[in-house]
KEZA-244618 format. One record per residue (C-alpha): residue number from 1; residue in three letters; x, y, z. Coordinates in nm, 2 decimals, m for minus. Layout:
REM KEZA-244618
R  resi  resn      px      py      pz
R   NUM   ala       X       Y       Z
...
END
This chain:
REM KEZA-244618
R  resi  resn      px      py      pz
R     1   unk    0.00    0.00    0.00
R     2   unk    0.30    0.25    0.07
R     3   unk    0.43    0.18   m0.26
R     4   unk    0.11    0.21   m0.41
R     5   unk    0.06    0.58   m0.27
R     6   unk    0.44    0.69   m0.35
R     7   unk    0.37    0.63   m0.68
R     8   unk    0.05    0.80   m0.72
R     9   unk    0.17    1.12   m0.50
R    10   unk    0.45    1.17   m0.75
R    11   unk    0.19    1.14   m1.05
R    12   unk    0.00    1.38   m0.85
R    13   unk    0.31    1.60   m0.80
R    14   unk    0.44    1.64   m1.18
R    15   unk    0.03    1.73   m1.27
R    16   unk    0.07    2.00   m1.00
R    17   unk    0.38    2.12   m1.18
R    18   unk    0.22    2.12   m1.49
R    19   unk   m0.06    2.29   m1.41
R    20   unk    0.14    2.58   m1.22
R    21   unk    0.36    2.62   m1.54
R    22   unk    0.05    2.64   m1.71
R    23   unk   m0.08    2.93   m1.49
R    24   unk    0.22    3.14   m1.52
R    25   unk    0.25    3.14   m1.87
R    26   unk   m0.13    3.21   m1.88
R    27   unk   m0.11    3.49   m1.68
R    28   unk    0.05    3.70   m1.99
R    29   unk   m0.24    3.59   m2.26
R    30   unk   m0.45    3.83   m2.11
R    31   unk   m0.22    4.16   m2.18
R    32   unk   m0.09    3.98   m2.55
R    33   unk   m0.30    4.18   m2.75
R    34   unk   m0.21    4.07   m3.09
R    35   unk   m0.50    3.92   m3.23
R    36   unk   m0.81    4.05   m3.00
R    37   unk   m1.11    3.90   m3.02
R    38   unk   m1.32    3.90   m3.31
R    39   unk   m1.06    4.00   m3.54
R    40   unk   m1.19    3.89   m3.90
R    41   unk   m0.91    3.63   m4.08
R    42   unk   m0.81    3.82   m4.36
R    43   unk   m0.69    4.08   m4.11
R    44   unk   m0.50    3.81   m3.89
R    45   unk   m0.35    3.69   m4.17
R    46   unk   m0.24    4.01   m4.28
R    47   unk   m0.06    4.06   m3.94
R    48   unk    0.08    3.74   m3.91
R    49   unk    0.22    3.78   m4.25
R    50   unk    0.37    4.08   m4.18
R    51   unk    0.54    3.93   m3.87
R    52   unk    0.67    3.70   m4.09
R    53   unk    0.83    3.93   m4.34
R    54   unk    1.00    4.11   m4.05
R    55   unk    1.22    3.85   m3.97
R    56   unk    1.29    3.89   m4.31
R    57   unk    1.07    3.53   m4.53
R    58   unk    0.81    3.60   m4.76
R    59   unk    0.45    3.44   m4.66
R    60   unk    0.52    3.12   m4.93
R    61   unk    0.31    2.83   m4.76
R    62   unk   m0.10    2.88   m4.69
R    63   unk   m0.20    2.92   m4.33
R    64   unk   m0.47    2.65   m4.28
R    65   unk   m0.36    2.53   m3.95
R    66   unk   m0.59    2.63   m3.66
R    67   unk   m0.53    2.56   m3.29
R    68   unk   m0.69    2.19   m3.25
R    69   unk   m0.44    2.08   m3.58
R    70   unk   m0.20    2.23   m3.41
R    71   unk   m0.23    2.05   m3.06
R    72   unk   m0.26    1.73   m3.33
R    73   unk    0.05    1.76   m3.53
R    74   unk    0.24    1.76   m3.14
R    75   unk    0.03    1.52   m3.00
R    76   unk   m0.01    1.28   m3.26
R    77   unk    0.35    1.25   m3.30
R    78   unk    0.43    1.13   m2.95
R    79   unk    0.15    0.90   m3.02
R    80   unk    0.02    0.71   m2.69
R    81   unk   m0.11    0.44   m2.90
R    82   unk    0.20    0.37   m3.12
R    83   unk    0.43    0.39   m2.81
R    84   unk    0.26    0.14   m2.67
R    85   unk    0.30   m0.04   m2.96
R    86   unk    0.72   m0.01   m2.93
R    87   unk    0.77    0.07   m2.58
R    88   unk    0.50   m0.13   m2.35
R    89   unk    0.66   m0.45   m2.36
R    90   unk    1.02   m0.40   m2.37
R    91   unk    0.99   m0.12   m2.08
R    92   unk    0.77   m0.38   m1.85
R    93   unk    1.09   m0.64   m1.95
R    94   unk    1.38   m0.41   m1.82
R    95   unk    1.21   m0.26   m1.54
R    96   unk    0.91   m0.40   m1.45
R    97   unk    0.58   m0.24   m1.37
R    98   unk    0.75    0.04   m1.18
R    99   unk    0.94    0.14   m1.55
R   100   unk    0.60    0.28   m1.62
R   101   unk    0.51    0.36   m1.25
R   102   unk    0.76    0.56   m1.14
R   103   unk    0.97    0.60   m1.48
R   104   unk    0.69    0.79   m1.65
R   105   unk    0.60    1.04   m1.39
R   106   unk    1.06    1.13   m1.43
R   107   unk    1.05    1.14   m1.75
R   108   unk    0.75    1.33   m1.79
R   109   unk    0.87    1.62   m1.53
R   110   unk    1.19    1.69   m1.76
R   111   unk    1.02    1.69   m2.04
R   112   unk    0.74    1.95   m1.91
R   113   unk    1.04    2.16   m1.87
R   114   unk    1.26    2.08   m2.16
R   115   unk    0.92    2.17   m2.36
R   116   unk    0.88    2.48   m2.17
R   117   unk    1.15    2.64   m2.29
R   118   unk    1.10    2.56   m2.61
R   119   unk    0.80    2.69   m2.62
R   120   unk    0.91    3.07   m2.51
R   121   unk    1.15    3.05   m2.78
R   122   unk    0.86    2.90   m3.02
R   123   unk    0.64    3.21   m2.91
R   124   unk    0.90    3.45   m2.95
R   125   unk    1.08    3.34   m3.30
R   126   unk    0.75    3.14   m3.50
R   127   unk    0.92    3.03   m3.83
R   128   unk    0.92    2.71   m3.98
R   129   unk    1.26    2.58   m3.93
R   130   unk    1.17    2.54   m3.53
R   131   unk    1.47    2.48   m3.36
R   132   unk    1.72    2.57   m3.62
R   133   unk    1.57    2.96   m3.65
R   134   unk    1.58    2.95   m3.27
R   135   unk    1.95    2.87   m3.26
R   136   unk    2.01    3.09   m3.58
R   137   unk    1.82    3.39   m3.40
R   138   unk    2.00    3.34   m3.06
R   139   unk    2.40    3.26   m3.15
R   140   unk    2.37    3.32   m3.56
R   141   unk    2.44    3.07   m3.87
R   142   unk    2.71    2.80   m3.70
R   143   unk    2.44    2.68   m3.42
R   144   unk    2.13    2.71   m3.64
R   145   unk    2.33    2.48   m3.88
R   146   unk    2.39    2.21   m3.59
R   147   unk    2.09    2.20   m3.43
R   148   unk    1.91    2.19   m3.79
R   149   unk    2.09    1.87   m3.89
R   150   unk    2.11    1.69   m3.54
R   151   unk    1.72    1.76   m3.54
R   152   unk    1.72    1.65   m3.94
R   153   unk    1.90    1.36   m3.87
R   154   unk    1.65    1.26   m3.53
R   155   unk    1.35    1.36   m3.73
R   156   unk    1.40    1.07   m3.98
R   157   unk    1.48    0.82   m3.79
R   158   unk    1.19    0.84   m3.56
R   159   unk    1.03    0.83   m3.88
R   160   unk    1.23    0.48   m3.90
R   161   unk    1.11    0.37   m3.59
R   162   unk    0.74    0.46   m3.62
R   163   unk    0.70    0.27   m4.03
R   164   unk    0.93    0.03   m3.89
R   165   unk    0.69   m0.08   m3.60
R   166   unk    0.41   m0.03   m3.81
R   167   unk    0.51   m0.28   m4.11
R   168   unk    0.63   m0.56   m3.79
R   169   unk    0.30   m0.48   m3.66
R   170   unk    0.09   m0.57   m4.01
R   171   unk    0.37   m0.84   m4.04
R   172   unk    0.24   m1.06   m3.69
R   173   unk   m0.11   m0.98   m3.75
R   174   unk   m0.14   m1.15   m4.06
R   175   unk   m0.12   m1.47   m4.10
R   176   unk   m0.02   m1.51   m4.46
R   177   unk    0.31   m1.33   m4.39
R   178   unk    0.40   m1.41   m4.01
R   179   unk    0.47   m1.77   m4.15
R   180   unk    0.58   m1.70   m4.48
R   181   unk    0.94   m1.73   m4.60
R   182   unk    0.92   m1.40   m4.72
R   183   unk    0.84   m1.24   m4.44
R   184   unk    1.13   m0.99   m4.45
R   185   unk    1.04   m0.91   m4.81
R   186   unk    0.68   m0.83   m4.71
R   187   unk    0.82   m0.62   m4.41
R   188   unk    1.01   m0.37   m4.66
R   189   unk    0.73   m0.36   m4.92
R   190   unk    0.53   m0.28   m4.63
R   191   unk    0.73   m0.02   m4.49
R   192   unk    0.82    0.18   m4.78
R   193   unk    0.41    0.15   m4.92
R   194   unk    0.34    0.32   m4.60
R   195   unk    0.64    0.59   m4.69
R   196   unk    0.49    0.70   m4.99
R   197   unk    0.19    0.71   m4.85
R   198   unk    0.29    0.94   m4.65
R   199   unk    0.50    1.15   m4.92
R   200   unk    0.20    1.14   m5.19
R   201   unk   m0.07    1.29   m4.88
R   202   unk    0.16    1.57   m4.79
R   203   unk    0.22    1.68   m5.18
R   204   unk   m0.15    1.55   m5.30
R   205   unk   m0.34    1.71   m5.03
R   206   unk   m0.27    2.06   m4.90
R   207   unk   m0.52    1.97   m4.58
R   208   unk   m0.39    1.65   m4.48
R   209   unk   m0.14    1.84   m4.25
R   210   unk   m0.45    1.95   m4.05
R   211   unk   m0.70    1.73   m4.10
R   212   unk   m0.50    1.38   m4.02
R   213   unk   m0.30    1.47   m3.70
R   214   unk   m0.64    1.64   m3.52
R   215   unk   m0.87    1.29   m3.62
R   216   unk   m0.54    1.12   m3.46
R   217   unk   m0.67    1.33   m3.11
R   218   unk   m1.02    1.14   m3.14
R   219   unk   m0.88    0.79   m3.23
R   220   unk   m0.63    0.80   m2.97
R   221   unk   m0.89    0.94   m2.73
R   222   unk   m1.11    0.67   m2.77
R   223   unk   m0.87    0.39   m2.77
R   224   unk   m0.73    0.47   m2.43
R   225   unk   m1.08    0.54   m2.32
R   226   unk   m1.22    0.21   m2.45
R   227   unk   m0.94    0.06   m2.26
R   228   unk   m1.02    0.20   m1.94
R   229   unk   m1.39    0.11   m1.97
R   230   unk   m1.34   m0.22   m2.03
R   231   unk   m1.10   m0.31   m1.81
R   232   unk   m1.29   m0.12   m1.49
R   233   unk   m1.66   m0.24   m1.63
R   234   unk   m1.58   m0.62   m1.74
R   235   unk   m1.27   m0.65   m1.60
R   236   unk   m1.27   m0.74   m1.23
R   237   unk   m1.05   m0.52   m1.12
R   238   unk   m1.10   m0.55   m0.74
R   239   unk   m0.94   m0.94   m0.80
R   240   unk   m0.62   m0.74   m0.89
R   241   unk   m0.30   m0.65   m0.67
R   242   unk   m0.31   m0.29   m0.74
R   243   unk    0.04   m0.29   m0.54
R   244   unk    0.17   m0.47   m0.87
R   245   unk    0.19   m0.17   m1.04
R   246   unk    0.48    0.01   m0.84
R   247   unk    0.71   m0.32   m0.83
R   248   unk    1.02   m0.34   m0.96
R   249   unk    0.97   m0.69   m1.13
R   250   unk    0.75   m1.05   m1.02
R   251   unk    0.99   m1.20   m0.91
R   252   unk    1.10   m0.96   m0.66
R   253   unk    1.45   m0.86   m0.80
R   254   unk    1.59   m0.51   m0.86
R   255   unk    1.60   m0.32   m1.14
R   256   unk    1.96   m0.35   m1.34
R   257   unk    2.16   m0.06   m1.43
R   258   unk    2.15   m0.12   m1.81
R   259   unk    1.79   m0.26   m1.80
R   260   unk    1.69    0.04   m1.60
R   261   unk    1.87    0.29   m1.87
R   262   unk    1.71    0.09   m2.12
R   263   unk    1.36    0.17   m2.02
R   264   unk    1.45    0.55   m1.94
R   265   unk    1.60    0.54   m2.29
R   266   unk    1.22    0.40   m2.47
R   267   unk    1.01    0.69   m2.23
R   268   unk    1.25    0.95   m2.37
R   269   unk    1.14    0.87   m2.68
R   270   unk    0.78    0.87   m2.59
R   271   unk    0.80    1.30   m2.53
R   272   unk    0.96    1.33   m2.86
R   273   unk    0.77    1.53   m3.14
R   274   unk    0.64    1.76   m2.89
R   275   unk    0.79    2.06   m3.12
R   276   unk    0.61    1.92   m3.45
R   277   unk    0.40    2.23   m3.44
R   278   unk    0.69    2.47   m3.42
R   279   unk    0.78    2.33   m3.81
R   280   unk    0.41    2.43   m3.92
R   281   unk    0.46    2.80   m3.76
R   282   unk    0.48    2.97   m4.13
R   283   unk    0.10    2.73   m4.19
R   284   unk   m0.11    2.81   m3.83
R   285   unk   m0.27    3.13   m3.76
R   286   unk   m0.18    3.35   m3.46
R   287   unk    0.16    3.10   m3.41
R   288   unk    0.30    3.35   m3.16
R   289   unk    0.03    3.17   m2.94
R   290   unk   m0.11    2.87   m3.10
R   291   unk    0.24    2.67   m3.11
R   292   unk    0.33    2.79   m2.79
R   293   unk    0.07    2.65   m2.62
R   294   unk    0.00    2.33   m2.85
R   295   unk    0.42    2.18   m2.78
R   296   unk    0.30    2.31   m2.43
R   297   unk   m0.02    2.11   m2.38
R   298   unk    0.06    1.83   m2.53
R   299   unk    0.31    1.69   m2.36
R   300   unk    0.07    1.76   m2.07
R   301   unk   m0.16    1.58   m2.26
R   302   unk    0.07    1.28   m2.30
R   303   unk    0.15    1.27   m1.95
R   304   unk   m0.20    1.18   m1.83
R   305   unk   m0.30    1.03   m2.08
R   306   unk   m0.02    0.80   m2.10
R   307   unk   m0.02    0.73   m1.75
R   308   unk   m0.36    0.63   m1.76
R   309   unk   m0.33    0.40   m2.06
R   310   unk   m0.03    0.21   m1.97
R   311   unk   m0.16    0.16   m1.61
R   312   unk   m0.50    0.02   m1.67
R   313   unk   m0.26   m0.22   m1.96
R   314   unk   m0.10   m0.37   m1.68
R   315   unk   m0.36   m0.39   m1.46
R   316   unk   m0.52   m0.61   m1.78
R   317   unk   m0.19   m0.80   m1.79
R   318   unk   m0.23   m0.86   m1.41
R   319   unk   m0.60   m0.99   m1.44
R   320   unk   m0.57   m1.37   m1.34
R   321   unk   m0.71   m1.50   m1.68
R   322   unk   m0.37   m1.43   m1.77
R   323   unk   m0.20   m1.60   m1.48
R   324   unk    0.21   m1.55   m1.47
R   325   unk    0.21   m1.55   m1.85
R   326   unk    0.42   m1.25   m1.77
R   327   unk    0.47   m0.94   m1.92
R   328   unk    0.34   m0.87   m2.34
R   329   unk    0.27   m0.58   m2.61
R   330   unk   m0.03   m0.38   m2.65
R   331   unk   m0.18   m0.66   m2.89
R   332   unk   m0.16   m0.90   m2.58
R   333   unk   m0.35   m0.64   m2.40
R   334   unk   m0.63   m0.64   m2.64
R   335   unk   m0.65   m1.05   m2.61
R   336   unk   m0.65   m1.06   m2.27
R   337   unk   m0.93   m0.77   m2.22
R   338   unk   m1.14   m0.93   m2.49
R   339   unk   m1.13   m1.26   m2.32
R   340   unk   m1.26   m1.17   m2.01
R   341   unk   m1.52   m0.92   m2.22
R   342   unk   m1.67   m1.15   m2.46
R   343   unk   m1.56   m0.90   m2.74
R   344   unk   m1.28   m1.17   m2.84
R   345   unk   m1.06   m1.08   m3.13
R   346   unk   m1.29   m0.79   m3.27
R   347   unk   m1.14   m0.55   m3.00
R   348   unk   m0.77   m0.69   m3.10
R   349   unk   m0.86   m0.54   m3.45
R   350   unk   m1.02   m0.25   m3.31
R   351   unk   m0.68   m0.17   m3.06
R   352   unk   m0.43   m0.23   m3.37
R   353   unk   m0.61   m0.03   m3.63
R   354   unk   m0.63    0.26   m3.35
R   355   unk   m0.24    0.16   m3.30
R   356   unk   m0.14    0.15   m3.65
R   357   unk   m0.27    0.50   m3.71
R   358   unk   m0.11    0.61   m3.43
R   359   unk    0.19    0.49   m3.58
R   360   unk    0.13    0.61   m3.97
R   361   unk    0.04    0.96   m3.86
R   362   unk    0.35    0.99   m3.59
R   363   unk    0.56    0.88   m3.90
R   364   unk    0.37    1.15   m4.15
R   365   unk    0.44    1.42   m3.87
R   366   unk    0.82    1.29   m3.91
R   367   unk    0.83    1.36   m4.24
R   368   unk    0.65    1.68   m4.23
R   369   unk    0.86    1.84   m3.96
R   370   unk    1.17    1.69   m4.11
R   371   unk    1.08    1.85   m4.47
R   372   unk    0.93    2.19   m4.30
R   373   unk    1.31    2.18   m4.18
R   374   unk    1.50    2.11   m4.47
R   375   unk    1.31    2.40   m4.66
R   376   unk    1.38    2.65   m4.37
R   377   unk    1.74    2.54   m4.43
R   378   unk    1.77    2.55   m4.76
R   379   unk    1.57    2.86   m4.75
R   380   unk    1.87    3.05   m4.57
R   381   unk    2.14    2.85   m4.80
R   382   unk    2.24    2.61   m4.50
R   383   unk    2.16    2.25   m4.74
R   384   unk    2.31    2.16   m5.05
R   385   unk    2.10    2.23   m5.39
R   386   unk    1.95    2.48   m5.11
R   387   unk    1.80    2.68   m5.45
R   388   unk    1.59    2.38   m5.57
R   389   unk    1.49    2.25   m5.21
R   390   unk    1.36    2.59   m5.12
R   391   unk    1.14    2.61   m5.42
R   392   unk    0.74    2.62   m5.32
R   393   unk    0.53    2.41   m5.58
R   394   unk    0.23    2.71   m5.68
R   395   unk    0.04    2.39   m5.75
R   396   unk    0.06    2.18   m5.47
R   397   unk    0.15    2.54   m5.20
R   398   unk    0.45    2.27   m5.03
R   399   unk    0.80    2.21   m5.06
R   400   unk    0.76    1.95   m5.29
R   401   unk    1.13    1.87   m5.30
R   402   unk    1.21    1.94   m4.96
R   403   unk    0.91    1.63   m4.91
R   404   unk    1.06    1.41   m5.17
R   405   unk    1.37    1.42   m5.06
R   406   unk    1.26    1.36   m4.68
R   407   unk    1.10    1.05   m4.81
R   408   unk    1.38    0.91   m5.01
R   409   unk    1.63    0.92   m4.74
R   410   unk    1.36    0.77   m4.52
R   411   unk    1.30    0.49   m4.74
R   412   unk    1.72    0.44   m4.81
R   413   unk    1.75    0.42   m4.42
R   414   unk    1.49    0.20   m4.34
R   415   unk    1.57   m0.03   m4.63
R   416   unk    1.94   m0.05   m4.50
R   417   unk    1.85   m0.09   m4.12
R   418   unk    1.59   m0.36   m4.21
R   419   unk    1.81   m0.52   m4.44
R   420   unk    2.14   m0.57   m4.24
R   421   unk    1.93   m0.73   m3.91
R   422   unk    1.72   m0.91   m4.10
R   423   unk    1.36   m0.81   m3.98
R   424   unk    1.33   m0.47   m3.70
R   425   unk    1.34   m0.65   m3.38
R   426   unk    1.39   m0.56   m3.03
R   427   unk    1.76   m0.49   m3.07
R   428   unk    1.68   m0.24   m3.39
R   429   unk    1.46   m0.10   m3.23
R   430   unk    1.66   m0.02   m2.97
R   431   unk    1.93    0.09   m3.20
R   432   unk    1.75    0.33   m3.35
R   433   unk    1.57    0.46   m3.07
R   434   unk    1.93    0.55   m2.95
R   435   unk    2.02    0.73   m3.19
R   436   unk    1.68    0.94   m3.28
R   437   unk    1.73    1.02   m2.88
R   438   unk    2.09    1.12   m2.93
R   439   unk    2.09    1.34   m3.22
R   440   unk    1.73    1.52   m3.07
R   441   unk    1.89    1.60   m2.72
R   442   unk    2.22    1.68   m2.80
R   443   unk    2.03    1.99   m3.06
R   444   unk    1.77    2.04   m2.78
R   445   unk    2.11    2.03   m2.52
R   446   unk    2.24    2.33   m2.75
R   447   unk    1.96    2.52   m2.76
R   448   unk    1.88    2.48   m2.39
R   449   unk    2.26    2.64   m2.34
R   450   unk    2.21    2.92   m2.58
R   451   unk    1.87    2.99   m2.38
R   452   unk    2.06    2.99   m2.06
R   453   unk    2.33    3.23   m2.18
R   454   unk    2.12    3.48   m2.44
R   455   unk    1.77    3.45   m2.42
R   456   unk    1.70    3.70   m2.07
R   457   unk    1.49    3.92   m2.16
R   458   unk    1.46    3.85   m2.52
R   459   unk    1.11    3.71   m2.41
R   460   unk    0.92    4.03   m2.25
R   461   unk    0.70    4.10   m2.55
R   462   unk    0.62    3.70   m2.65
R   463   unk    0.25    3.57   m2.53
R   464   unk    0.43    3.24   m2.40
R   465   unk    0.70    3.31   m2.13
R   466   unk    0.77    3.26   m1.75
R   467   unk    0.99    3.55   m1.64
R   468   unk    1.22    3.47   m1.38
R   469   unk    1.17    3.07   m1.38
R   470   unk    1.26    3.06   m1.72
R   471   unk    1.67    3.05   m1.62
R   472   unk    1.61    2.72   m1.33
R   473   unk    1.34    2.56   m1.64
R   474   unk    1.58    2.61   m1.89
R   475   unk    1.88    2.47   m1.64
R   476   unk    1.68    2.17   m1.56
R   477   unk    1.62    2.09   m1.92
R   478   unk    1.96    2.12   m2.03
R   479   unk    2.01    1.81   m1.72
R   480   unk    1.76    1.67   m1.88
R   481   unk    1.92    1.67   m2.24
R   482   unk    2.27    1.58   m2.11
R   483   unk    2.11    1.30   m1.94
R   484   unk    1.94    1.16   m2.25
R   485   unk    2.28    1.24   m2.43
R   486   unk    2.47    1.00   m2.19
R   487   unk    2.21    0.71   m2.17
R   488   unk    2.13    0.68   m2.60
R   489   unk    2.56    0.65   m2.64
R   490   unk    2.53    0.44   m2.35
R   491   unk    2.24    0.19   m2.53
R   492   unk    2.31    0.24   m2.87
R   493   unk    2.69    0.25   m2.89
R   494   unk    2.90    0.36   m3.18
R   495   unk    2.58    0.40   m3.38
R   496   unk    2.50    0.72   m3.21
R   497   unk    2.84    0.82   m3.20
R   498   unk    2.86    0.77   m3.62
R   499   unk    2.52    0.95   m3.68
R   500   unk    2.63    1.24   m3.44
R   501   unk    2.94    1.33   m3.65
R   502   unk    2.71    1.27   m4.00
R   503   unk    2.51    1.52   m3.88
R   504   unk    2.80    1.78   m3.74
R   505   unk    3.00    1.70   m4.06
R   506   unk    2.70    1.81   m4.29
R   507   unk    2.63    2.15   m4.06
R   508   unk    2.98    2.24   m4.09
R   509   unk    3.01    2.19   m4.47
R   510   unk    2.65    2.36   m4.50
R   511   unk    2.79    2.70   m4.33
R   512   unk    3.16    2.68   m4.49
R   513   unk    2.96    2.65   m4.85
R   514   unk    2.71    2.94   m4.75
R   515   unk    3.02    3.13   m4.59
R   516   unk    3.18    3.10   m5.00
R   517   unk    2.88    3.17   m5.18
R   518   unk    2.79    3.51   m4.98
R   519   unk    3.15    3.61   m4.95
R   520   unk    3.10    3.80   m4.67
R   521   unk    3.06    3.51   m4.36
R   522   unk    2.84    3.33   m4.31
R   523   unk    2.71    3.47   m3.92
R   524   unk    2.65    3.81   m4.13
R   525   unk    2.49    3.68   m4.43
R   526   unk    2.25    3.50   m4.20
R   527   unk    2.17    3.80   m4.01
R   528   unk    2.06    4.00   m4.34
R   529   unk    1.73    4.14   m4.40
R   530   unk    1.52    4.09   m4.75
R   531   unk    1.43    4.43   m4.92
R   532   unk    1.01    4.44   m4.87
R   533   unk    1.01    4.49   m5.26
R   534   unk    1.18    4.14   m5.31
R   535   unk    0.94    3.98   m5.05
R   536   unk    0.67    4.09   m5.20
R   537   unk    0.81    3.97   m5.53
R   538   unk    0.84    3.64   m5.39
R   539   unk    0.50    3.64   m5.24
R   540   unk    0.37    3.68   m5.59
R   541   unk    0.40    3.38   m5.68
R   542   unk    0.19    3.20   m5.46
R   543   unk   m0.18    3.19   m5.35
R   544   unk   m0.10    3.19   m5.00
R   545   unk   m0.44    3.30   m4.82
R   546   unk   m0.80    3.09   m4.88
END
């Protein structure tokens, strides 16, 4: 019973935190008057437009994105659902019940802050490159270069992870390919279909960027919901040990250094994608405070939501129809609940199609934050061909190249990662999960430094900001990243090490190359301003308001 209540006074503290963060950055909405109420849309976009072309872009991509598909593209990339999918059963193997118990609520608190921070700097700098312009703005063209490609580089291979999981997922569910010999040949066919998928919906369809990450907010809603239900109504839950849930393992045994570092590793990865919104800045109305507050919320969102979801899964997984069958995945959870409901294998299907959307649209975020990126840098000459990247298809109103060539790499790394371990199993995922965790907190690392050393009182005039506990936020978030830093080269080895120098080789050959072509540096060719003539000549070109 002591247990028990530890763990749910610490999920009760980090909600406490959350909601007192919440209240201080709240406090300034009121006197933010930059879009007052009932301000028609034309004239919001005009204003919004015009904060763009002071920090010197032209208005290229159409502002569809409202504040719920905003909240989605964050929330939908974490995913609860497709987490579950790759973390629930390895987590519960290193670390037990109290991986999730205790590990959760840790893991949850850091990122709360790490997001935080990022969230003043999103409120004050709202472009599309995210991150990169945030570095750019703060310490000029070397660090937006670095953090660009580290977050480039994470960006794709979470994308990795998600189609990955997703194709192994289809693999075991269907019959016809679990047993076949060509099971691995199925997997890639599978994984790259659900690539161009991806590719063709963001070029094809100018509002699947909206429209497919907020229906992922309903799906996922109702999953963990139906979960919940089932397991309280049907489920007998007063026959279950709720003082399971806060142990270390069955068996009694501790928690191992690795397979403790392990787990952390896989709930690290659960808060990433928080920033998607950032990368749709230059597409969502009023961004100053929609992005903000949608990286904001939903981590918060996550938290709970997540907590709630993966305890009632082990609660299900400690219901005696199971017996000590030990610990499973997600789709184990759905058998056992629909066992002891009568439902049977209909909820399975139900729980995996909710899981594999959940996975499809976390992997379509990927590739739209990690092409929003690669246009932002090649906008400011930072990626090679940087002219062609940067071009805006008056058609399609995307980077259509900047999406192609997301996709291709995708595809190229998954078919090479697949291909040399012969299937994406636990030790892949792992792998990868390292290094998507590496390269994203060693850029969010950097950043949090630069906040900590430039960004006082940079943030008076931004709707998203928390004064004098932005310095001890930003601190604990750059823990946080150093932390997560340490534990992905600890996991994943040499792999993170070799995709960490990639990634610093190609921002240091991106700014030496824009440093030559401006002949005058590359910090003060960064720092220069478009003429309003030439923006507007650029804005010509496009249909950017409907």
């Amino acid at each position: 019973m002591g247990i028990t209540l530890t763990g749910l006074l610490v999920f009760a503290f980090v909600c406490i935190v959350i909601a007192v963060i919440g209240w201080k950055a709240g406090s300034r909405v009121s006197g933010w008057d930059h879009h007052p109420g009932g301000t028609p849309l034309y004239i919001r976009f005009i204003e919004d437009k015009q904060q763009l072309n002071r920090m010197g872009y032209p208005q290229q991509l159409n502002r569809r994105i409202g504040a719920l598909s905003s909240f989605g593209l964050s929330f939908s990339s974490m995913s609860v659902l497709g987490g579950a999918v790759i973390c629930l059963g390895p987590v519960l193997s290193y670390a037990g019940p109290a991986g999730f118990g205790f590990g959760w609520p840790i893991a949850a608190f850091f990122a709360v802050m790490l997001c935080t921070a990022k969230a003043e700097l999103a409120s004050a700098c709202p472009l599309a490159g995210g991150p990169y312009h945030w570095a750019k703005k703060l310490a000029g063209s070397w660090a937006g270069n670095v953090t660009g490609w580290l977050l480039l580089g994470g960006q794709m291979t979470l994308v990795v992870v998600a189609n990955g999981a997703a194709a192994l997922l289809i693999a075991n569910l269907v019959p016809a390919i679990a047993g076949s010999s060509w099971r691995l040949a199925c997997m890639l066919a599978i994984a790259v279909l659900l690539t161009v998928l991806q590719v063709v919906c963001h070029i094809g369809s100018s509002t699947a960027v909206s429209r497919l990450p907020a229906a992922g907010i309903w799906i996922q809603t109702a999953a963990v919901l139906t979960v919940v239900t089932l397991v309280v109504w049907l489920g007998d839950i007063d026959r279950i040990d709720a003082g399971r849930l806060f142990q270390a393992a069955e068996n009694g045994e501790g928690i191992s250094l690795h397979g403790g570092a392990a787990a952390l590793l896989l709930l690290m990865r659960m808060f990433l994608g928080a920033d998607t919104a950032a990368y749709a800045a230059e597409e969502t109305t009023d961004p100053g405070r929609q992005v903000p507050w949608s990286m904001f919320l939903s981590v918060s969102y996550q938290y709970i939501f997540g907590f709630v979801c993966f305890i009632f899964c082990m609660l299900a997984l400690m219901h005696p129809v199971l017996g000590m069958a030990g610990y499973a995945d997600l789709m184990a959870v759905a058998a056992t609940i629909g066992s002891f409901s009568g439902l049977g294998t209909a909820l399975q299907s139900v729980v995996a199609v909710a899981a594999l959307y959940g996975l499809w649209v976390c992997g379509s975020n990927g590739i739209f934050a990690s092409s929003r990126l690669l246009f932002a840098m090649a906008r400011d000459r930072a990626a090679p061909a940087a002219s062609r990247i940067s071009e805006v298809s008056s058609r399609f109103h995307a980077p259509v190249k900047a999406i192609l060539i997301s996709g291709s790499v995708i595809i190229a790394l998954m078919l090479a990662v697949m291909l040399s371990d012969g299937g994406f199993g636990l030790q892949t995922i792992m792998m990868i999960t390292a290094c998507t965790t590496g390269l994203s907190y060693s850029a969010y690392g950097l950043l949090m430094l630069l906040h900590l050393l430039r960004f006082a009182g940079r943030s008076e005039s931004s709707s998203f900001h928390m004064g004098k506990w932005s310095r001890p936020i930003a601190a604990a978030a750059l823990l946080w990243c150093g932390t997560a830093l340490a534990v992905s080269c600890w996991i994943g080895g040499m792999s993170v090490v070799y995709m960490l120098f990639i990634c610093l080789a190609g921002a240091t050959a991106a700014a030496l190359g824009a440093g030559r072509k401006s002949g005058r540096g590359v910090h003060r060719a960064s720092r220069s301003v478009p003429e309003r003539s030439r923006l507007l000549a650029e804005e010509r070109n496009y249909i950017y308001f409907s």
